[in-house]
N, C-alpha and C positions, 0 to 999 in steps of 0.2 A: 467598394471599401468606403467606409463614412467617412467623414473631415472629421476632426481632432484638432485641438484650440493646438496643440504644439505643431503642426504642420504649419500655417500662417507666420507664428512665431520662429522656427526655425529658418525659416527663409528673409524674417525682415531684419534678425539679428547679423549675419555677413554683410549681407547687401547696405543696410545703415552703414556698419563700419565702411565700409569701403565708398561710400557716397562724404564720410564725412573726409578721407583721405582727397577725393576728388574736389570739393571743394575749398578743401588747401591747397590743391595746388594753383586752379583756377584763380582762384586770389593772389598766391605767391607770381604767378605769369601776370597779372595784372597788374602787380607793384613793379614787378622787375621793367615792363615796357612802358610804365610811365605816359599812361592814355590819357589822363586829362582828368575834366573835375567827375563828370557821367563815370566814369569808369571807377574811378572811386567810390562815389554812391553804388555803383553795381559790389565791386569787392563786399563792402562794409554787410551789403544785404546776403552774401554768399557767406560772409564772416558767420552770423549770423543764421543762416542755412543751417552750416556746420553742425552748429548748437542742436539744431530741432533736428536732424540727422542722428545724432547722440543721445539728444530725446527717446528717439526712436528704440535704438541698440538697446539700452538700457529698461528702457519698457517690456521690450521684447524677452528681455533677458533675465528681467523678475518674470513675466507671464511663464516661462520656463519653468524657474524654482519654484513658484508659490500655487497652492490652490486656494479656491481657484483663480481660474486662469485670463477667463475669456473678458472680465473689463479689462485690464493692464493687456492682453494682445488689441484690445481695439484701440486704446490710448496709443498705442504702439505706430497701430495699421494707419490713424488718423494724421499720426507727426511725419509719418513717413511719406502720406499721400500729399502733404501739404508742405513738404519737403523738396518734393518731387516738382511739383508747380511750381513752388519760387524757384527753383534749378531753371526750369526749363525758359521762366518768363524773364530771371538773368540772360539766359543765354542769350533768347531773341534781344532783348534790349543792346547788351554788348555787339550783337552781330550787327543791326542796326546802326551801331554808332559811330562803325569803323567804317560802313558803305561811305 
């Protein structure tokens, strides 16, 4: 079966949303226990995340409606993947900070 520019797109549209939920809360867990100055600077960059998470959705979500499709799903694929990393390079940093 070939790939289809709406395949990529259909799967980064949920999964953004739901990356942008998760870094709400991570931030709201982060105000609520009061870690100090580092932990701040991590929220603010997940704050921030949030954003290019929504980037994403939205991207993904014109690549949908409009043709064509395939720049606006890679603008999509790129905010997403770059998303992902700051996600991940918060976490280490916050898991680090708490050792």
């Amino acid at each position: 079966m070939p790939h289809t520019s709406r395949d990529l797109a259909g799967h980064i549209l949920p999964t953004s949303a739901t990356m942008v939920g998760v870094c709400m809360t991570v931030v709201s867990i982060i105000q609520l226990l009061h870690l100090g100055h580092f932990a701040t600077l991590v929220d603010r960059f997940l704050a921030l995340d949030s954003l290019l998470f929504l980037l994403s959705a939205l991207l993904s979500y014109l690549s949908l409606r409009r043709r064509p499709a395939a720049a606006l799903e890679a603008r999509a694929d790129l905010a997403f993947m770059t998303g992902l990393t700051i996600m991940a390079l918060c976490s280490v940093a916050l898991a680090f900070s708490l050792i």
